[in-house]
C-alpha positions as MATLAB code, in Angstrom:
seq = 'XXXXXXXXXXXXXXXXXXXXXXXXXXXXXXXXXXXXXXXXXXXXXXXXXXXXXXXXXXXXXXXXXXXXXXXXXXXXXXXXXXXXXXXXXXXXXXXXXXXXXXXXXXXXXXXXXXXXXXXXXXXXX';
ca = [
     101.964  -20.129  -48.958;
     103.327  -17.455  -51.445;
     106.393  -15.762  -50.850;
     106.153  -12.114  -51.609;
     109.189   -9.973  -52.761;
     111.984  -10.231  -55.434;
     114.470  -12.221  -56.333;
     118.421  -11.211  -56.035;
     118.505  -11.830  -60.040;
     115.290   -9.034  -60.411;
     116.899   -6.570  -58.120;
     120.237   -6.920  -60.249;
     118.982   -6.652  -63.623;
     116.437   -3.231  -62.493;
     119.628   -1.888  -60.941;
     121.674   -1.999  -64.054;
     118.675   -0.884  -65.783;
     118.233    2.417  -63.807;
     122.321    2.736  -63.999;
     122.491    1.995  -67.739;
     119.512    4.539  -67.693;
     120.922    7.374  -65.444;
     124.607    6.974  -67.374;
     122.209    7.625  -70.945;
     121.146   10.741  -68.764;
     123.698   12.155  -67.638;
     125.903   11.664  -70.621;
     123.385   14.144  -72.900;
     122.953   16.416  -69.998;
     126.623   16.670  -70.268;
     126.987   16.750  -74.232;
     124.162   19.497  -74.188;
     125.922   21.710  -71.578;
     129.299   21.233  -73.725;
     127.827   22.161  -76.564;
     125.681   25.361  -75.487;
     128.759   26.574  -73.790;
     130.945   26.092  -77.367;
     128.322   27.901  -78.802;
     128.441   30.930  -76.321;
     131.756   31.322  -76.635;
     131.477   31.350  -80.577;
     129.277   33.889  -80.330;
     131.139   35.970  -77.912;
     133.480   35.869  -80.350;
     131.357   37.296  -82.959;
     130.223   40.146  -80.855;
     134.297   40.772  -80.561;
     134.447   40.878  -84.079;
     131.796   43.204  -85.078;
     132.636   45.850  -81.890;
     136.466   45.771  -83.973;
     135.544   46.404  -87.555;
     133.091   48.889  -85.883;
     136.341   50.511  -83.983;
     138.250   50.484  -87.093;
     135.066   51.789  -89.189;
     134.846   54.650  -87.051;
     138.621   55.828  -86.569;
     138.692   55.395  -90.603;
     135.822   57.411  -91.122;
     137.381   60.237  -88.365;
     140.678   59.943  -89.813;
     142.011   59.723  -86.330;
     145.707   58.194  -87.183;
     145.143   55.558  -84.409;
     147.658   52.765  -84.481;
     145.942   48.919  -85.098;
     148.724   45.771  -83.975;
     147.475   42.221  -84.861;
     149.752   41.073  -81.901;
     149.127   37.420  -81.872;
     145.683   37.120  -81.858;
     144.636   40.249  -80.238;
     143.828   42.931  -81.946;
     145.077   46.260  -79.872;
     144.675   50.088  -80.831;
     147.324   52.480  -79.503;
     147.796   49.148  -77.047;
     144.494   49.090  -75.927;
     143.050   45.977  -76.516;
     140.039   46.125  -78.675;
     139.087   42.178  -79.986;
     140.755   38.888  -78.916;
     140.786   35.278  -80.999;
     141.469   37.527  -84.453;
     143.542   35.296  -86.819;
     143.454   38.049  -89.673;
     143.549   41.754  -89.098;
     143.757   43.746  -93.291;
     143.242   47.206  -94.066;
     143.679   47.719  -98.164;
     143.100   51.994  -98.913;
     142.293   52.485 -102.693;
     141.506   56.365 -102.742;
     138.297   57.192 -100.847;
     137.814   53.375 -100.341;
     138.968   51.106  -97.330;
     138.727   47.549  -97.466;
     138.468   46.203  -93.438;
     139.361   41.892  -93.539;
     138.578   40.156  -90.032;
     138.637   36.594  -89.500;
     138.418   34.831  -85.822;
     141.205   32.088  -84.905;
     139.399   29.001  -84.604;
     138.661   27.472  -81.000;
     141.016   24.421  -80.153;
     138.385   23.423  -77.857;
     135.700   23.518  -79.999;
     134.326   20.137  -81.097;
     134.305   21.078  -85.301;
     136.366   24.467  -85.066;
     134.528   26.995  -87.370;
     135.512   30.136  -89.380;
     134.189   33.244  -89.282;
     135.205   35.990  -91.392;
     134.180   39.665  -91.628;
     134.358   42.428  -95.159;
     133.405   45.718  -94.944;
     134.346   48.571  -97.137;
     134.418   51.799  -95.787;
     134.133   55.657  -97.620;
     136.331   57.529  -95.590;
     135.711   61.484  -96.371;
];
């Protein structure tokens, strides 16, 4: 007479297996979600930047005499806030020529905080 089913010592060790297995899992799912969110938020950022040295482009180019605060790390125009996260915030005239210098505050969050830095020069009529 055979004896059909499995032993207390079998059961244990495919129990840890599927735990050791689902813990392997859920530990990238979580990494991967972490990481894709970082990454949309850097980008966000980006998008910040650009839409402010377009702003600034723009009011230099109209000569419109609006008013640009760095205060903290928001960037505001006549207090309106235009960009958030800016670290840097330079605007060097030299005759027809305007020099815009943005840079992003890093993330504190971020895993490997990264830089990001925007130039443009500008012919203002």
């Amino acid at each position: 007479m055979t004896r059909r089913g499995f032993t207390l010592m079998e059961v244990m060790i495919a129990t840890a297996l599927v735990a050791i297995v689902t813990g392997s899992l859920s530990l990238m799912a979580w990494s991967f979600h972490k990481i894709e969110t970082t990454s949309r938020a850097y980008h966000d950022d980006l998008a910040g930047l650009r839409r402010a040295v377009q702003a600034v482009e723009r009011d230099l180019r109209a000569d419109s005499g609006a008013r640009y605060e760095l205060d903290g790390t928001t960037l505001r125009r006549d207090g309106a806030v235009v960009a958030r996260r800016i670290a840097v915030f330079e605007v060097e005239h030299d005759g027809p020529l305007a020099t815009i210098r943005l840079e992003l505050a890093p993330r504190s969050t971020a895993p490997s905080p990264r830089r990001a830095r925007i130039e443009a020069e500008v012919w203002m009529r």
